[in-house]
C-alpha positions as CSV (number, residue, x, y, z in Angstrom):
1,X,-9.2,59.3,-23.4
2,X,-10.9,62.3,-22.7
3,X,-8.9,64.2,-25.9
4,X,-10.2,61.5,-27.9
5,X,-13.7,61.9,-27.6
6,X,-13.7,65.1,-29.2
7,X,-10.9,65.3,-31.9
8,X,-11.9,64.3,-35.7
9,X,-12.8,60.2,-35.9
10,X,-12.9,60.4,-32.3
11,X,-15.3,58.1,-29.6
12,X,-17.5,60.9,-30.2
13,X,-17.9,60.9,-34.7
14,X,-17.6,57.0,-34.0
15,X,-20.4,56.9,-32.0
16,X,-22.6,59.4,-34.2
17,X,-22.4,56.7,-37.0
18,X,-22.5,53.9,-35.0
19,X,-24.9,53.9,-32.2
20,X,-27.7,54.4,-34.7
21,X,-26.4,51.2,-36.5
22,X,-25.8,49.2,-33.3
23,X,-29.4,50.4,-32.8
24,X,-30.6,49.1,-36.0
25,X,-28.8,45.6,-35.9
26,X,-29.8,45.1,-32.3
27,X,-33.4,45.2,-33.1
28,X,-32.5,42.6,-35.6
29,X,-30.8,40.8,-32.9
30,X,-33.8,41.3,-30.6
31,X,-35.9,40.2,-33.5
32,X,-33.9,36.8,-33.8
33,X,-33.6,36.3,-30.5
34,X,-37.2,36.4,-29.4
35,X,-37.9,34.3,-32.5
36,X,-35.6,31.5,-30.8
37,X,-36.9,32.3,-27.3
38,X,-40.3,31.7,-28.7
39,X,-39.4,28.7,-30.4
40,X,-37.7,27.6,-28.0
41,X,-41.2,27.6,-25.7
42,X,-42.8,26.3,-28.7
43,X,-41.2,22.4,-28.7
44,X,-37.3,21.3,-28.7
45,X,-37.7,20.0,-31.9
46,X,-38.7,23.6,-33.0
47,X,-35.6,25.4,-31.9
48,X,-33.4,21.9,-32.4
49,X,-34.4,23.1,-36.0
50,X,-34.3,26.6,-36.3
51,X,-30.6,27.3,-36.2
52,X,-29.6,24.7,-38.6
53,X,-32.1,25.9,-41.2
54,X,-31.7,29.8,-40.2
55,X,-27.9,29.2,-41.1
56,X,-28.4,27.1,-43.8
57,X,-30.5,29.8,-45.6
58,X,-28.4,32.5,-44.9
59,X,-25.5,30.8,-46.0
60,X,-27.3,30.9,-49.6
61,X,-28.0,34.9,-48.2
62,X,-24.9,35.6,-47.4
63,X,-22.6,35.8,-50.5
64,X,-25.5,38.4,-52.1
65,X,-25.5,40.0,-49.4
66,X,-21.9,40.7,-48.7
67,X,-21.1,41.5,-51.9
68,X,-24.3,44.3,-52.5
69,X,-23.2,46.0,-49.2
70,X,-20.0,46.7,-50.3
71,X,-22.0,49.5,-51.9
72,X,-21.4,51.0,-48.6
73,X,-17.9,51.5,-49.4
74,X,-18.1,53.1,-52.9
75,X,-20.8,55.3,-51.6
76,X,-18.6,56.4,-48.2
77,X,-15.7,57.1,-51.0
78,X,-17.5,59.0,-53.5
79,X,-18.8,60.8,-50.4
80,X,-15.6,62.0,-49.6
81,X,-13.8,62.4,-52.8
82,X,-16.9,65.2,-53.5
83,X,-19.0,63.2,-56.1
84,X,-22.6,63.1,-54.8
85,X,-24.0,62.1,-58.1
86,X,-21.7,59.3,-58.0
87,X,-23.8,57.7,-55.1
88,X,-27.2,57.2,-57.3
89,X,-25.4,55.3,-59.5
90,X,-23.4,52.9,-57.5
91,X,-26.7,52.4,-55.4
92,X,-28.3,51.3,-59.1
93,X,-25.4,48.7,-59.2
94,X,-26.1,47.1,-56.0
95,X,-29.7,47.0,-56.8
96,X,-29.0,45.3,-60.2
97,X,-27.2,42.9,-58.4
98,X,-29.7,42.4,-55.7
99,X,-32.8,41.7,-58.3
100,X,-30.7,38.9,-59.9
101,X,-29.6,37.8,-56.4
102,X,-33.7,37.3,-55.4
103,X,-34.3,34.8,-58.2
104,X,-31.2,32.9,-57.9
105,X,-32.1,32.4,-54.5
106,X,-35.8,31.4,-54.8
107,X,-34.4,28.3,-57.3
108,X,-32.8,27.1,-54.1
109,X,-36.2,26.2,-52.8
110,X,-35.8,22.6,-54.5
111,X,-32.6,21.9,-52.6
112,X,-34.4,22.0,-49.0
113,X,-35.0,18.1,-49.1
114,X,-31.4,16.8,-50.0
115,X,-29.4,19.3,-47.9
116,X,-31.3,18.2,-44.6
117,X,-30.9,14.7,-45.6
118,X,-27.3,15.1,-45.5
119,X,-27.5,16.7,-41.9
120,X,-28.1,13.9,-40.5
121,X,-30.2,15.2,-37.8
122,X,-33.6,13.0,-36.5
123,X,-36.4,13.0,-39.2
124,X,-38.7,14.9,-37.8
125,X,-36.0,17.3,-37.1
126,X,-35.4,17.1,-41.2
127,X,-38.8,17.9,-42.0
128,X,-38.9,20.8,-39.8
129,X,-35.5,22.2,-40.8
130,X,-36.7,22.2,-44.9
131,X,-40.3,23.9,-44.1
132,X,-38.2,27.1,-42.0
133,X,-35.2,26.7,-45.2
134,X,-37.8,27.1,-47.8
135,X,-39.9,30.3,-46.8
136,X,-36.8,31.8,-45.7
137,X,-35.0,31.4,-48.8
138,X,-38.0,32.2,-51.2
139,X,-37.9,35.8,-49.2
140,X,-34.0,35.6,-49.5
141,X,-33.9,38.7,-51.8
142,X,-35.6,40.8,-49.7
143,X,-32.5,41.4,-47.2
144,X,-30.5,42.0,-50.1
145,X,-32.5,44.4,-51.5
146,X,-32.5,45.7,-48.2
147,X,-29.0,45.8,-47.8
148,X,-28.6,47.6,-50.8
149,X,-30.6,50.8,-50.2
150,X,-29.3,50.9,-46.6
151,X,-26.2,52.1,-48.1
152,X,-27.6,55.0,-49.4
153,X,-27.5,56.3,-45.9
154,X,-24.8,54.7,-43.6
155,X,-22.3,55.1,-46.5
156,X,-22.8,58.6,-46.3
157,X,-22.7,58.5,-42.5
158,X,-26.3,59.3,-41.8
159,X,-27.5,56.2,-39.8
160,X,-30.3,57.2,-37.9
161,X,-32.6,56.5,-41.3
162,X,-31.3,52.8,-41.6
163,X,-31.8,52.8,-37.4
164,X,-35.6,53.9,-38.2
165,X,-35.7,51.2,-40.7
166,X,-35.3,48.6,-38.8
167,X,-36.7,49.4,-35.3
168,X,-40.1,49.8,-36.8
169,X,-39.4,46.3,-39.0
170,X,-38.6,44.6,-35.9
171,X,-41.5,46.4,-34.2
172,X,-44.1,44.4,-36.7
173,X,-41.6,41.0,-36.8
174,X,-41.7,40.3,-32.9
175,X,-45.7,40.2,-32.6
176,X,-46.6,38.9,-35.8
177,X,-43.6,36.0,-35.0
178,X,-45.5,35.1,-31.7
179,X,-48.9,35.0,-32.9
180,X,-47.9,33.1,-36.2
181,X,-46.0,30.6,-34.3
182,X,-48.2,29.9,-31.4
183,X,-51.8,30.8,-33.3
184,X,-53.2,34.3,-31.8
185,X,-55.9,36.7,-32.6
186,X,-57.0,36.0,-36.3
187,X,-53.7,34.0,-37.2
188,X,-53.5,30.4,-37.3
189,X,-51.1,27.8,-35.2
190,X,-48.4,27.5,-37.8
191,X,-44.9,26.9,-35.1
192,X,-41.9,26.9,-36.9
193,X,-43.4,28.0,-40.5
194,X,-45.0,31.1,-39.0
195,X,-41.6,31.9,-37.6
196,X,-39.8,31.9,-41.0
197,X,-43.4,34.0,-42.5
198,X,-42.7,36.6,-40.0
199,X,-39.3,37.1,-40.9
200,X,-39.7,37.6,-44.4
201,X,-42.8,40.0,-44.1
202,X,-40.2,42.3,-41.8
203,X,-38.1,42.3,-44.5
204,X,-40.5,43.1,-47.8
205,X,-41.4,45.8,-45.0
206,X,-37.6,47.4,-44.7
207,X,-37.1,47.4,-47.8
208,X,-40.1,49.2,-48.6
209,X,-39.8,51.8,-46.4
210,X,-36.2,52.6,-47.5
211,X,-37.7,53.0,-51.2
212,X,-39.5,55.5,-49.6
213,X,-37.1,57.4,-48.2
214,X,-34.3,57.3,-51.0
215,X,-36.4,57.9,-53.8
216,X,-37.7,61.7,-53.4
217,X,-37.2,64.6,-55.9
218,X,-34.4,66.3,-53.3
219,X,-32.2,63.0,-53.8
220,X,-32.5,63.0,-57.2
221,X,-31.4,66.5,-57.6
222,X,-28.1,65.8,-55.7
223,X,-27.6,62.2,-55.5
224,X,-28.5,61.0,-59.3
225,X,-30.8,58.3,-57.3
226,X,-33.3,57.9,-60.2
227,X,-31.1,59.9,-63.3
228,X,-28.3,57.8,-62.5
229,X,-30.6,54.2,-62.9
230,X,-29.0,53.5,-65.9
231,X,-26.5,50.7,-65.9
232,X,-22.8,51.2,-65.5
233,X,-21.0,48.3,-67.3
234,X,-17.6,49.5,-66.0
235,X,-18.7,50.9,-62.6
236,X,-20.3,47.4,-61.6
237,X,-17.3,45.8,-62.9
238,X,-15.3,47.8,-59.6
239,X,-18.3,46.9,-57.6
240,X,-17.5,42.9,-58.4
241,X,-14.1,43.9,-58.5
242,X,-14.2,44.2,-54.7
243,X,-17.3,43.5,-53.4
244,X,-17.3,39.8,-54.8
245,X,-14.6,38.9,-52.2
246,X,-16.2,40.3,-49.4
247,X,-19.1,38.3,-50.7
248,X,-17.2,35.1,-50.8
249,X,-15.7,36.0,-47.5
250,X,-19.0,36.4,-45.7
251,X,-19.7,32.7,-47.6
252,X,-17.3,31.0,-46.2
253,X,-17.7,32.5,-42.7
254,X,-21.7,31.5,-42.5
255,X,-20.3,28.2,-44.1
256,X,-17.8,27.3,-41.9
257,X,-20.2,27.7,-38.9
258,X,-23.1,25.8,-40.4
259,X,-20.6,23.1,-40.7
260,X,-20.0,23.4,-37.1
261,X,-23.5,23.5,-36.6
262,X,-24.2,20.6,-38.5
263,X,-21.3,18.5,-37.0
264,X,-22.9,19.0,-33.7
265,X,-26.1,17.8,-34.5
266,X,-24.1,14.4,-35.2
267,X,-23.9,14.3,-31.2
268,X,-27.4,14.2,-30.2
269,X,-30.6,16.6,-29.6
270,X,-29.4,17.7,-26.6
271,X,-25.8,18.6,-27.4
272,X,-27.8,20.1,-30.9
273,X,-29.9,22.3,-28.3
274,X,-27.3,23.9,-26.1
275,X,-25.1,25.1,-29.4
276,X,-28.1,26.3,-30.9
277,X,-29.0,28.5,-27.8
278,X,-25.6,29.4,-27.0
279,X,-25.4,30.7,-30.5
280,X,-28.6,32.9,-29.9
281,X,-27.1,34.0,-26.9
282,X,-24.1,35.0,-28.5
283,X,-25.9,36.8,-31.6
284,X,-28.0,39.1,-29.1
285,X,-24.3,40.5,-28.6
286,X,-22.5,40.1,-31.6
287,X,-24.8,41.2,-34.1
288,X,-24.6,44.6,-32.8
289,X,-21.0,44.6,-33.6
290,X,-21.5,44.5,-37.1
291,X,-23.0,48.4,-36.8
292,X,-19.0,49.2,-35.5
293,X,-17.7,47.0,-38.5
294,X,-20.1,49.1,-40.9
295,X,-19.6,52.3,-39.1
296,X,-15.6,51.6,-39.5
297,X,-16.2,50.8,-43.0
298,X,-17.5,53.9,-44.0
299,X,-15.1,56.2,-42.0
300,X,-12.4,55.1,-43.5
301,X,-13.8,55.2,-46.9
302,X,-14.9,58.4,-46.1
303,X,-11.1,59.4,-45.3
304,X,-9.2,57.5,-48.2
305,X,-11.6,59.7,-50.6
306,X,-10.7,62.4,-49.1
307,X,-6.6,61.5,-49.6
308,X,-6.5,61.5,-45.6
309,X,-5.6,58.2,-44.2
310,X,-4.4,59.3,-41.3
311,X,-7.8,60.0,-40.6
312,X,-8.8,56.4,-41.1
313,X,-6.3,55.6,-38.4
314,X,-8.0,57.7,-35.9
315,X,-11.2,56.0,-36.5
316,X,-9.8,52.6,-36.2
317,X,-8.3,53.4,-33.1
318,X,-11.4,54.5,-31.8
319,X,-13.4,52.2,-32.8
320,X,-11.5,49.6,-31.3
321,X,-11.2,50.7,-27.8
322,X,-15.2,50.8,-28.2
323,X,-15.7,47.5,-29.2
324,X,-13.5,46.2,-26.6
325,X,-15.3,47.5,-23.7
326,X,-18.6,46.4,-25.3
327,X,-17.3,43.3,-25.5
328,X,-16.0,43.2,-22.3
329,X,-19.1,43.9,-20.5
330,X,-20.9,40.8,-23.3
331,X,-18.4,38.4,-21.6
332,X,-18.2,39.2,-17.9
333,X,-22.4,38.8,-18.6
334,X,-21.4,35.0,-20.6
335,X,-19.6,34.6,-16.9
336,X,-20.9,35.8,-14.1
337,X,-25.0,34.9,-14.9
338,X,-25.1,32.2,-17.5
339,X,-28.1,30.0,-16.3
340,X,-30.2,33.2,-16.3
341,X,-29.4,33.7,-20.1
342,X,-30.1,30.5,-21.0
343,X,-32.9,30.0,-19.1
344,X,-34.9,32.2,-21.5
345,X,-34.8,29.4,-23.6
346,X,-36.5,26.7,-21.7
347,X,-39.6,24.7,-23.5
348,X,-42.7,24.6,-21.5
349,X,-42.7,21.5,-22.1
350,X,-39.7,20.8,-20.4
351,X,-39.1,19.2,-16.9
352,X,-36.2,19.9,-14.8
353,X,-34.0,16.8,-15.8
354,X,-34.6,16.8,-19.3
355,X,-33.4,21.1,-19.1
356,X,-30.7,19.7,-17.0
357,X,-28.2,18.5,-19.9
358,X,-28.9,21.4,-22.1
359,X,-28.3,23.9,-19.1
360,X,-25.0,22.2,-17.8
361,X,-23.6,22.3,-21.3
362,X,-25.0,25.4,-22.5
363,X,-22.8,27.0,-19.0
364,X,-20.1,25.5,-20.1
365,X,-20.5,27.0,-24.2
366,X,-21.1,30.5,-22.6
367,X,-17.5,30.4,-21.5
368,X,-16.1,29.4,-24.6
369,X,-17.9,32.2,-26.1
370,X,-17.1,34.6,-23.6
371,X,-12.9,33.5,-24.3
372,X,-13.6,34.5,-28.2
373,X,-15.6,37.6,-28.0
374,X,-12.6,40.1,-27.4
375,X,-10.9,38.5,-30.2
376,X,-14.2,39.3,-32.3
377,X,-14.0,42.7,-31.2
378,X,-10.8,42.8,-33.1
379,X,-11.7,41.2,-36.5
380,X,-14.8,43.2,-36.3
381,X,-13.1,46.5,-36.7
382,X,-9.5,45.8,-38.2
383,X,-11.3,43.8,-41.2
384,X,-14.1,46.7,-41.5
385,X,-11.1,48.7,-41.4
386,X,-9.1,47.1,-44.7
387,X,-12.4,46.6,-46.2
388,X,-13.5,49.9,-46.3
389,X,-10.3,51.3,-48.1
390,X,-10.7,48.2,-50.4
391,X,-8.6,45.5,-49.0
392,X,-11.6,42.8,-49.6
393,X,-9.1,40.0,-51.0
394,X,-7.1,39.7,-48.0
395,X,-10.4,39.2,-45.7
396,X,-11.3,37.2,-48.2
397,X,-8.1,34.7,-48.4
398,X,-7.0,34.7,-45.1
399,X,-10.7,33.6,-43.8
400,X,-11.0,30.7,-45.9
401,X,-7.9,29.6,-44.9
402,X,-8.1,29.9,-41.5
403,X,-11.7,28.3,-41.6
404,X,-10.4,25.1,-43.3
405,X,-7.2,24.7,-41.4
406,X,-8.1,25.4,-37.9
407,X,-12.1,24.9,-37.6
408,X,-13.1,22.7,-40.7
409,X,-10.4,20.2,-41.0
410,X,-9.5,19.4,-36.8
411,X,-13.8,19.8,-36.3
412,X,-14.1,16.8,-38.6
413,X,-11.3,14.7,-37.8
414,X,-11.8,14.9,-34.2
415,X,-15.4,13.9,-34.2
416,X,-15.5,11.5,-37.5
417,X,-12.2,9.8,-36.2
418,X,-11.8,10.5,-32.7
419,X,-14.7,10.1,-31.2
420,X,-14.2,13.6,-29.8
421,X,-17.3,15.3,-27.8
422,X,-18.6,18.7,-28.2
423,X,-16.2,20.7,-26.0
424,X,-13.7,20.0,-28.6
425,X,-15.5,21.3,-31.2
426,X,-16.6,24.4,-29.3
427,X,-12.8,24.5,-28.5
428,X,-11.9,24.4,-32.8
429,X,-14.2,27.7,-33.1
430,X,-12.5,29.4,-30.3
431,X,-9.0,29.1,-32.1
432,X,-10.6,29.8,-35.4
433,X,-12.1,33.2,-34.5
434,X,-9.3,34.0,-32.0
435,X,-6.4,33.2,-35.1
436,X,-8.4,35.2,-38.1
437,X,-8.6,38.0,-35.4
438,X,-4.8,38.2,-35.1
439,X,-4.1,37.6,-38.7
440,X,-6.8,40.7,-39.5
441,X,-4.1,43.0,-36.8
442,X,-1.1,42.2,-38.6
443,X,-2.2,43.0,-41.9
444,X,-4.1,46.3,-40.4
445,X,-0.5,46.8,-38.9
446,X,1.4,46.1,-42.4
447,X,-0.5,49.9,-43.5
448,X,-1.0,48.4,-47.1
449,X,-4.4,49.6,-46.9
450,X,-3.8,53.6,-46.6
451,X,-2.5,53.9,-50.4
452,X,-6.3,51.6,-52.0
453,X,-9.0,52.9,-53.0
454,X,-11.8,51.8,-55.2
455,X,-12.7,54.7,-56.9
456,X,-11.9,55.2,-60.8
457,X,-8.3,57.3,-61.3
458,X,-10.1,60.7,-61.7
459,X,-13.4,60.8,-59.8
460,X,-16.4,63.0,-61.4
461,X,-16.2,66.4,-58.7
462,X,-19.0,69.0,-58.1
């Protein structure tokens, strides 16, 4: 252990890319996790609504964004294949892609009615779910965008920027949330629509900032970022190439839960409650993770452009025992002091008896969660492992699959046909995540991945 933390991709270069990146995504995770905890104080319907709609929109997100982040990849591999002025222009292509994915998005507006009719959910929960959907997804380019110029930094490794980023949009999202939902200061009373308007403004505000910083005379001297603005037919062909599957992989993902989500809701506003918190609960730790799964990512595109996977190997391996003890500590937390977790959640509103339900269920969800989060540590890094030499298809097939056959498909039957309660559902997503994890291992294992790359045949050197 102690050898490791000092030898080439060891605990050590792992944690120099990641912490700033688990930094970064935590203050997201802070961000969304006070917005529930204040919602939460704010009315039941309020946070009975929030996770349905959050997901919902995201969904739409989601594909745009997964696919304009796989900018990180070509950037980490130009890095190390010696091509700087290769970076500018693949960071052009993600942005090309991110303008059209803002106004495909903002069409979705119209949509917010029918989709929450389908949900099923109680009306007033409808109406509230479309108001948080539609400001959400009218900002839905803005994360995207976001995205986008973030890999100008973490692809080259330099994370503390895209850290910066984010702290101080989280900084600005967490007060402006409160006094937007519950009317402070000069702002108005506006609950679950001031939630939504704070989000958005944090992110107009991150993407700014990262215009900022990319754009300067230095990095356009070495990086191309504004001589290389032109577009690149056959460069953004390779970034569709493999970015669209990890697009359509992160899809199906955010889809698959916001089926679970809205399956759930089927089974009352109490049941609706306690999955909705318990999901919180598990982003605040999860979404952390996704800094590792970047940080992964770019090592190991890093190495295959350099022609060293054995390099890549190293950085998986440390990665993972990372992750695991994070992960490890997330769960004995899920175990050990769930009423206090979820307790952060209770309405003011709310008597004793009528937290009761949600509390003795919501203990009960904490353990499921805490069962699949070691598995997660293991997707996390094996698929950001595969991904970042370019082995997107695979993630991309062998999610879907799992999705329909061992959350989608039983999820429905048991409820629709077998009058099946929520612990079976909750037991559905446990085997899902636990089954993709192991699938991710084996094809990690089958080394396929150390002779990709998705860099043209001779890349341009300096």
């Amino acid at each position: 252990m102690l050898a490791r933390w000092g030898q080439v991709n060891g605990y050590r270069d792992v944690l120099a890319i990641g912490l700033p990146l688990v930094a970064s995504l935590g203050s997201n995770t802070v961000m969304q996790f006070t917005d529930r905890v204040f919602l939460g104080n704010y009315s039941l319907e309020a946070i009975a609504a929030a996770l349905p709609a959050g997901i919902a929109s995201f969904l739409f997100v989601s594909f745009f964004m997964g696919t304009a982040s796989y900018v990180n990849v070509f950037i980490a591999q130009y890095t190390g294949s010696r091509a700087p002025d290769r970076v500018g222009a693949s960071l052009w292509q993600g942005l090309y892609f991110s303008f059209l994915a803002s106004l495909l998005l903002a069409g979705l507006y119209f949509l917010a009615g029918p989709l929450f009719g389908l949900s099923g959910h109680p009306d007033e929960i409808q109406r509230l779910e479309a108001i948080y959907f539609r400001i959400l997804i009218l900002g839905g380019g803005l994360p995207v965008i976001g995205s986008s110029l973030a890999c100008f930094f973490s692809g080259r490794g330099l994370t503390r920027p895209v850290m910066v980023v984010n702290m101080i949009a989280a900084g600005v999202n967490i007060p402006l949330d409160y006094a937007l939902i519950n009317g402070f200061w000069i702002f108005p009373e506006l609950g679950i629509a001031g939630a939504a308007l704070a989000t958005v403004v944090s992110a107009a505000l991150a993407a700014a900032l990262f215009i900022v910083l990319i754009f300067t005379p230095a990095n356009n001297r070495r990086f191309a970022v504004w001589r290389g603005r032109a577009f690149d037919r056959e460069l953004f062909g390779r970034l569709m190439k493999y970015g669209l599957p990890g697009g359509i992989q992160f899809f199906i993902d955010i889809l698959a839960i916001t089926f679970f989500i809205f399956m759930v809701g089927r089974l009352g506003k109490a049941q609706l409650a306690a999955s909705n918190i318990a999901f919180s609960i598990n982003n605040l730790a999860f979404l952390p993770m996704i800094g590792l799964h970047i940080a992964i990512g770019t090592m190991v595109g890093q190495a295959i452009g350099r022609g060293r996977p054995e390099e890549a190997v190293e950085a998986t391996t440390s990665t993972l025992h990372i992750a695991l003890s994070y992960m490890g500590l997330v769960a004995l937390a899920f175990i050990l002091v769930p009423e206090w977790l979820l307790d952060l959640f209770r309405s003011r509103d709310f008597s004793p008896a009528e937290f009761g339900p949600i509390l003795e269920a919501g203990v009960v969800l904490l353990r499921f969660i805490a069962v699949y989060t070691l598995f997660d540590a293991l997707g996390i890094v094996y698929s950001g492992a595969i991904k970042g030499a370019g082995d997107t298809r695979f993630v991309m097939w062998s999610l879907g699959l799992t999705a329909l056959l061992i959350l989608v498909l039983p999820t429905y039957i048991s409820m629709e046909f077998l009058d099946a309660g929520l612990y079976a559902a909750w037991t559905f997503i446990t085997l899902y995540i636990s089954s993709l994890s192991l699938v991710l291992w084996l094809r990690y294992r089958q080394g396929k991945w150390k002779g990709m790359s998705v860099l043209e045949a001779r890349p341009q050197r300096t």
